[in-house]
C-alpha positions in Angstrom: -15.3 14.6 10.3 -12.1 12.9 11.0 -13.3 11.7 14.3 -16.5 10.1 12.1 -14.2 8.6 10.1 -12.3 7.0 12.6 -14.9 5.5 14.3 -17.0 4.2 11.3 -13.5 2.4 9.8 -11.4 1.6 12.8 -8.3 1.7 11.0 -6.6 4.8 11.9 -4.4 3.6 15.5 -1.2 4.2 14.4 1.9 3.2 16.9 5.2 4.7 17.2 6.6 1.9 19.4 7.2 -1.9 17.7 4.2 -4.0 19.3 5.5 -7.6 20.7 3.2 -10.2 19.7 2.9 -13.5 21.7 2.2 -17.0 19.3 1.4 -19.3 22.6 -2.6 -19.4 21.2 -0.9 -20.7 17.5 0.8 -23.5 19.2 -2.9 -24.8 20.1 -3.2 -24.6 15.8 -3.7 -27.8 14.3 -0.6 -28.7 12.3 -0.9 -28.9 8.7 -0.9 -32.8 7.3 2.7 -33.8 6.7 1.8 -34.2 3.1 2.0 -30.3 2.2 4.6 -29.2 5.2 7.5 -30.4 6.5 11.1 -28.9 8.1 13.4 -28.6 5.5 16.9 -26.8 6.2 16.4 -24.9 9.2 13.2 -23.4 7.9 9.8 -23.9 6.9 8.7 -25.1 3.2 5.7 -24.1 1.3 2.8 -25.7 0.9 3.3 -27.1 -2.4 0.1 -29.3 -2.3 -2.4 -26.2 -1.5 -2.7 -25.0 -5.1 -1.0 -22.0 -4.2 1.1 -19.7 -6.3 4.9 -20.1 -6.0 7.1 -16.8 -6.3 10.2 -17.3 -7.2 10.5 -20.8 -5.8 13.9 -21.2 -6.5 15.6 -18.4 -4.5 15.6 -18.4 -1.0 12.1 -17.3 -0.5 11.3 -21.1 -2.1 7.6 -19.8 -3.2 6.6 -17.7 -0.1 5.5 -14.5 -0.9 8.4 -13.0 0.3 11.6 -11.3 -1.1 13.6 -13.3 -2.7 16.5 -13.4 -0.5 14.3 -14.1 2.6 13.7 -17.1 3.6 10.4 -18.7 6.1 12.4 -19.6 9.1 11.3 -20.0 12.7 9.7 -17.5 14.7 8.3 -15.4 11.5 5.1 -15.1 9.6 5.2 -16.1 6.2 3.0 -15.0 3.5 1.7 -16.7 0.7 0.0 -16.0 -2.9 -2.9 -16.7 -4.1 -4.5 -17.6 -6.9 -5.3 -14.8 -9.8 -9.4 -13.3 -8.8 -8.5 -14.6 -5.1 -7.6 -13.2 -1.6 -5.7 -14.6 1.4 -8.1 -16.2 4.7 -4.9 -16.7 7.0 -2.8 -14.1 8.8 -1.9 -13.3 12.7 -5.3 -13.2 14.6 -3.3 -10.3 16.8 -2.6 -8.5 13.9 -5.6 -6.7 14.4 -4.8 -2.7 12.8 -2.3 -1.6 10.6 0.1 -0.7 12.8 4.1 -1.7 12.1 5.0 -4.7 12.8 1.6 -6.0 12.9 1.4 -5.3 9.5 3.6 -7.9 8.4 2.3 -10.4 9.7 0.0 -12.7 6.9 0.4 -16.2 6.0 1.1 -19.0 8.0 3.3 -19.0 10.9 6.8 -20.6 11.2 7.2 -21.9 14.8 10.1 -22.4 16.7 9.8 -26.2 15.9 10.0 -25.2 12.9 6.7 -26.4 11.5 4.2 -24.4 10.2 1.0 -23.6 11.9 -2.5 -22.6 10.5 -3.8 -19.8 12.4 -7.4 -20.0 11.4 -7.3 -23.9 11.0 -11.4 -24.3 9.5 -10.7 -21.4 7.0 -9.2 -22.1 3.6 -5.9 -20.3 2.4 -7.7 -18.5 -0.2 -11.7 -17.0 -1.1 -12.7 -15.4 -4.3 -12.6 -12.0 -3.9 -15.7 -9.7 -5.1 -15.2 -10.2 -8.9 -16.1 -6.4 -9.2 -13.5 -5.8 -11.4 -11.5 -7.3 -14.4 -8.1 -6.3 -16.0 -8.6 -6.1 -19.7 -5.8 -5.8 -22.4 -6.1 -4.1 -25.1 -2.2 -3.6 -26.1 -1.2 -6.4 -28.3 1.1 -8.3 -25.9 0.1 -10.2 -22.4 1.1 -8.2 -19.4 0.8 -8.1 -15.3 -0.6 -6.8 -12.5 0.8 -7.1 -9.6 -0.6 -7.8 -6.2 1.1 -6.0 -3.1 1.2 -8.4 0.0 -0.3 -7.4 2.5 -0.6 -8.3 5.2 3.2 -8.7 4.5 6.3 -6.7 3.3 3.9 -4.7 0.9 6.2 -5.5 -1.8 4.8 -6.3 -5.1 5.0 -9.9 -5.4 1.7 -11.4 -6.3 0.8 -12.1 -10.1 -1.9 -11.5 -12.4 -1.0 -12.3 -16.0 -3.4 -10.3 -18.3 -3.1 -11.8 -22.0 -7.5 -11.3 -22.5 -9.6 -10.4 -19.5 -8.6 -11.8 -16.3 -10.3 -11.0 -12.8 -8.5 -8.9 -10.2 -8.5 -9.9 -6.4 -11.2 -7.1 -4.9 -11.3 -7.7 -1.3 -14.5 -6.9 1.0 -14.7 -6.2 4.6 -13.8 -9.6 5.9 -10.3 -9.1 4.9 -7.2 -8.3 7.0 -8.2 -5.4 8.5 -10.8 -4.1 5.6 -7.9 -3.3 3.6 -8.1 -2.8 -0.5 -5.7 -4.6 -2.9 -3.3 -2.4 -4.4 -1.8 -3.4 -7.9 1.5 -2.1 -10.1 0.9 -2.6 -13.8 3.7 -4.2 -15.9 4.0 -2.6 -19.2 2.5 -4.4 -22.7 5.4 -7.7 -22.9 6.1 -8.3 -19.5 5.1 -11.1 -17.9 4.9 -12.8 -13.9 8.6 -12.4 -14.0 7.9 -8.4 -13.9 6.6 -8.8 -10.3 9.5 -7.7 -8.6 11.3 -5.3 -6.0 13.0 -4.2 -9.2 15.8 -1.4 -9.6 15.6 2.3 -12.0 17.1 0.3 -15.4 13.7 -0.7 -16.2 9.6 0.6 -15.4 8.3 -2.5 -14.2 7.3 -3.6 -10.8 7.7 -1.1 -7.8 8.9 1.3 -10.9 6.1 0.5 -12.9 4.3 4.0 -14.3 1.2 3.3 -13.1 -1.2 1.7 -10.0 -4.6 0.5 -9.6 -6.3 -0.5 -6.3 -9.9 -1.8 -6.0 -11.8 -2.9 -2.8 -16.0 -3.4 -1.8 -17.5 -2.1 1.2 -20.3 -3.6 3.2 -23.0 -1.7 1.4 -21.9 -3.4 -2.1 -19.9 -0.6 -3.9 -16.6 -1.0 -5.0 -14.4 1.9 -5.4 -11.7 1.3 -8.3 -8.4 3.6 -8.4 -5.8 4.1 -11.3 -3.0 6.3 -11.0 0.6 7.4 -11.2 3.4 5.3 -9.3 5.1 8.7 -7.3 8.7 7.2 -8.6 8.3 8.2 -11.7 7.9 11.7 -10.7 11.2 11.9 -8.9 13.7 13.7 -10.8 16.6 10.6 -10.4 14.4 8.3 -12.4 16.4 7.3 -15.5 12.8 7.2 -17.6 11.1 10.4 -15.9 10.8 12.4 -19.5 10.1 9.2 -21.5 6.1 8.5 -21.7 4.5 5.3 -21.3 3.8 3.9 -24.3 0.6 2.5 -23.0 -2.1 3.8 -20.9 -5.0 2.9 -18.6 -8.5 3.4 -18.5 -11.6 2.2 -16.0 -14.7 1.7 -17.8 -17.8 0.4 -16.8 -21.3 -1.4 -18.7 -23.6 1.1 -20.3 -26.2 1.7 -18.1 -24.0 0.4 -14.7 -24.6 3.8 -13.6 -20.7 4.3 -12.5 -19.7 7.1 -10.9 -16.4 9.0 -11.6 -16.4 8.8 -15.1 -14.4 9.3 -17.5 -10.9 7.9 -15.2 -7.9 7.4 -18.2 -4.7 8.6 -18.0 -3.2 8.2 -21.9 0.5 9.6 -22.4 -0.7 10.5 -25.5 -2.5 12.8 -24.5 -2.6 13.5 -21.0 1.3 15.0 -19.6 3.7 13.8 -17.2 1.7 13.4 -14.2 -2.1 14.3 -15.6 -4.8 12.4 -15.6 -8.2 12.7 -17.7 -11.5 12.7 -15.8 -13.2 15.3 -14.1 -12.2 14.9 -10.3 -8.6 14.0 -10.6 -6.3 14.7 -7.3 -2.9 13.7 -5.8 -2.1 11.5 -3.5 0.9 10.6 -1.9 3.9 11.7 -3.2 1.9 14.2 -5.3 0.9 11.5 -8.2 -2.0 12.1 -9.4 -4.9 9.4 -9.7 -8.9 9.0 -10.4 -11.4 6.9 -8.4 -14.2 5.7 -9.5 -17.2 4.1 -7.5 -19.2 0.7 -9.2 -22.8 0.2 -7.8 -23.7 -3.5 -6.5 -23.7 -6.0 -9.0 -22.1 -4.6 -11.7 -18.3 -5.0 -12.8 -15.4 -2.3 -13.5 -12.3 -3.1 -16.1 -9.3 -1.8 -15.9 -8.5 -1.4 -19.5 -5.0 -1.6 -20.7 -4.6 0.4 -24.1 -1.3 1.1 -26.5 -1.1 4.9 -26.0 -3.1 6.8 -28.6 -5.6 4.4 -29.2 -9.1 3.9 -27.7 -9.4 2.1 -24.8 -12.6 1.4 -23.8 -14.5 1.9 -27.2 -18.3 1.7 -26.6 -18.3 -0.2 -23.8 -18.3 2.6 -20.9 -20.9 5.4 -21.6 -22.3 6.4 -18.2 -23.6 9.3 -16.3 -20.8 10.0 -13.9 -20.8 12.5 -11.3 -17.8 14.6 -10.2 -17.4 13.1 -6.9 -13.4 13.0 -5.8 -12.5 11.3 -6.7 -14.2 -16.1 -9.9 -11.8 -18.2 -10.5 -11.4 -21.6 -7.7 -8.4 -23.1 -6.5 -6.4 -25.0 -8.7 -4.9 -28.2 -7.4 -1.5 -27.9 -9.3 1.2 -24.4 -7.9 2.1 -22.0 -10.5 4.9 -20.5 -10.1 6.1 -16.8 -10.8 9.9 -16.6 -12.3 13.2 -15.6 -10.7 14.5 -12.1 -11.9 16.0 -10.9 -9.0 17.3 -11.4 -5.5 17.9 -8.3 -4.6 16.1 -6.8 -1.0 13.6 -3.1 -1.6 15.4 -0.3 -3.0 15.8 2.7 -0.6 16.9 5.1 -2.7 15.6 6.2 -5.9 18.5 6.4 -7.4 20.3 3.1 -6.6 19.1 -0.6 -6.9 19.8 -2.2 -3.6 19.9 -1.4 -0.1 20.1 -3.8 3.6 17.0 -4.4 4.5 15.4 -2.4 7.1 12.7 -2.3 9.5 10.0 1.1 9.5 6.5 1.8 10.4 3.9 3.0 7.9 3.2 6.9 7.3 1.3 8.9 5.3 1.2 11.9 2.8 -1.5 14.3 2.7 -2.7 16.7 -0.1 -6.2 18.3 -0.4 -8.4 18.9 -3.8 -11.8 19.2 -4.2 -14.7 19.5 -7.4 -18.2 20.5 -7.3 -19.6 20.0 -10.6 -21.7 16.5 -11.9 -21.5 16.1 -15.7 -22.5 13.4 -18.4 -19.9 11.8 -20.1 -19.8 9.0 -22.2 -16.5 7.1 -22.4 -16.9 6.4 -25.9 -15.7 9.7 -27.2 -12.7 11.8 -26.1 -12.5 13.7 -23.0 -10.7 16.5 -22.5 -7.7 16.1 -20.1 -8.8 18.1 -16.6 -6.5 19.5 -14.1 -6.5 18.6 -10.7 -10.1 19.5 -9.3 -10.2 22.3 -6.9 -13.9 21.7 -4.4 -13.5 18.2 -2.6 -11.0 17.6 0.1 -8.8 14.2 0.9 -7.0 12.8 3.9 -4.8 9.8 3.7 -3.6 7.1 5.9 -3.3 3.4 4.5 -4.8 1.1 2.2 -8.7 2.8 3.0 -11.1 4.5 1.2 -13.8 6.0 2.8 -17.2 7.4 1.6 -19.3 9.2 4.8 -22.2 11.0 5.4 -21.2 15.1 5.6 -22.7 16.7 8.8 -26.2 16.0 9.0 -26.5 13.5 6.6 -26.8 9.8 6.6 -24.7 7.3 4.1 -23.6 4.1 4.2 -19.2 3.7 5.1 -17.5 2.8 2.3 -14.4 2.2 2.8 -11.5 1.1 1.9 -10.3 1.9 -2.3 -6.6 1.1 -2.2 -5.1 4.8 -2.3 -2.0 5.9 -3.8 1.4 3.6 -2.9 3.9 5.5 -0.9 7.2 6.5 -3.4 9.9 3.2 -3.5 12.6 5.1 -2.9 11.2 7.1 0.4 11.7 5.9 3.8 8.2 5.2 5.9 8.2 7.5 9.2 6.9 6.7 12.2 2.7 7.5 12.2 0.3 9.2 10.0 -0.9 12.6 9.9 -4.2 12.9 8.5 -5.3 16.3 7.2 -8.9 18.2 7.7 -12.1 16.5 5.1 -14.2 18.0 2.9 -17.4 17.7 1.7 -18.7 17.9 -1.9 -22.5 17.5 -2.3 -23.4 16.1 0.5 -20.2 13.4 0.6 -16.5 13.5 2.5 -14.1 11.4 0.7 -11.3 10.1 2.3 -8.6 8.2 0.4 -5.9 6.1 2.5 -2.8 5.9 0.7 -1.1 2.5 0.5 2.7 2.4 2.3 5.0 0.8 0.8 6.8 -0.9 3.9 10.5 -2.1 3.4 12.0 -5.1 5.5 
């Protein structure tokens, strides 16, 4: 099955040795117009003029999606954000796996010249994604979700402020690598300035509670993920015994005929670590998450909800089986505020740390369920422990739906799986463990790594 896998996705070459990437085809780029970039101080500036989103233009970064205290100088890849509902066209054309260090490099490219260079000069810098899926807020005060960059540091950078219903940047298989986005929601109250390599005083950004991730696959599903951030699990976080006092829900249209239904975790009810549905499982660092899979055409929210109250109300009946599991480009930068300038955390028990340099790896954990049920997410479900008949293997950023032995399906891959724990250390390759089948279906969920500069 793994071998099926692997071939139908392409994704899983993993590399214990740093890859050295030659630029000479970039230099044959067309510059950008002089307009939008220019050398500035010994690196290169953003491209103000590209209706682009700054983060945290005024630290060293100055608007690149990068850490704050990094700035785009000669020689190095720099990533950009886009704009809320869209995903990034431009990255290194070598960059062709995710494989460390390949998989930082997105954006535009800094040359030695120090001016920047377009790698895929007739593509713009940003699409509309799918528009499969909406984040919805329910709690009473605006809040974020933020975008990890990636192809980049994988830190969680890229802003989506949620005050009503805003759409979520769902990637299909002409992005980097058919990779999913992967999102950490910001509690009810904070903003674009909550998208940050944060430290343990406060639950927002990489110590946010909870993650989503959300891709489409060439056949027209989507496959939407919420979940626990592993961090919180860890018995140095400051805020381990306090519940969220919000929670998160998917929901879907009656009649969209979702699968995976109901998906909520809501700390009123559901424990440290628990989610409701009825094909919940861990992923990596044992936090537990739900998946559920939206037919072509029709739209997913991820509702935000104050804890206790109903989330999705009488907008997500469906029959859901118990498989495992637009906006354009404005013309005027936002910009997301400065809160820290600070490089990742490596620890989870202190704030700051040198930057480092690691390749991706992966956790594994199996769990499986065989029953299909009707529920309709209008009424109360019953929190569900982790199911015990489908099996998972992970590996980054992919979620897979195959045919089991004998049968013929459609791939669809690539639902951003669970993020790797902030405060752990990425090894040196992936071990993927043994797949499952549950009626007629092997489910494989890649877990997203957090990578650390």
């Amino acid at each position: 099955m793994l071998t099926s896998v692997a071939a139908l996705i392409g994704l899983l070459a993993f590399a214990d040795a740093a890859h050295t990437h030659g630029h000479a085809h970039l230099h044959r780029s067309h510059n950008l117009s002089d307009d939008l970039l220019e050398k500035r101080g010994g690196q290169c500036q953003f491209p103000t003029g590209a209706g682009l989103v700054a983060v945290t233009p005024g630290s060293e970064n100055a608007g690149w999606a990068m850490s704050p205290d990094q700035p785009c100088k000669p020689g190095n890849w720099c990533p950009y954000a886009c704009p809320p509902g869209q995903v990034s066209m431009q990255w290194n054309p070598d960059a062709t796996s995710y494989t460390y260090p390949q998989s930082m490099d997105g954006g535009l490219y800094c040359d030695e010249n120090g001016k920047i260079q377009k790698p895929f000069p007739n593509k713009p810098y940003c699409v509309d994604g799918t528009g499969a899926v909406n984040a919805v807020n329910k709690a009473g005060k605006p809040l974020s979700f933020c975008q990890t960059v990636l192809p980049g540091n994988e830190a969680m950078l890229i802003p989506t402020l949620v005050e009503g219903t805003a759409a979520l940047a769902v990637p299909d298989p002409s992005y980097w690598c058919s990779t999913a986005a992967h999102y950490y929601i910001n509690p009810p109250g904070t903003g674009n300035e909550g998208c940050i390599w944060g430290t343990s005083a406060n639950p927002v950004g990489n110590w946010a509670y909870f993650v989503a991730g959300a891709n489409t696959d060439s056949s027209g599903n989507t496959f939407v993920k919420i979940g626990y951030n592993p961090v919180v699990q860890e018995a140095a976080t400051p805020f381990r015994n306090t519940p969220a006092t919000f929670g998160v829900e998917i929901t879907c249209d009656e009649g969209a005929g979702c699968n995976g239904l109901p998906c909520k975790i809501d700390p009123s009810v559901n424990g440290l670590n628990q989610v409701t549905s009825a094909d919940s499982a861990d992923g990596a660092g044992g936090a537990a998450f739900c998946v559920v899979t939206v037919p072509k055409g029709k739209t997913a929210n991820i509702v935000v909800f104050e804890a206790g109250s109903s989330g999705s109300g009488s907008s997500s009946s469906s029959k859901s089986s118990s498989s495992s599991s637009s906006s354009s480009t404005s013309t005027t930068p936002t910009t997301t505020a400065a809160s820290t300038t600070t490089s990742h955390s490596s620890t989870a028990s202190t704030s700051t740390s040198s930057p480092t340099s690691s390749t991706p790896s992966s956790t594994t954990s199996s769990t499986s369920s065989s029953s299909d049920s009707s529920t309709d997410g209008s009424s109360t479900p019953s929190s569900t422990p982790k199911s015990t008949s489908a099996s998972y293997s992970y590996a980054p950023h992919v979620f897979a739906e195959t045919a089991a032995s004998g049968d013929s399906s459609a791939a669809a891959t690539h639902a951003s799986g669970s993020t790797a724990s902030p405060s752990a250390s990425p090894s040196s390759a992936a071990s993927p463990m043994s797949t499952g089948s549950m009626t007629g279906l092997a489910l494989c969920l890649m877990a997203g790594i957090m990578m650390q500069y």
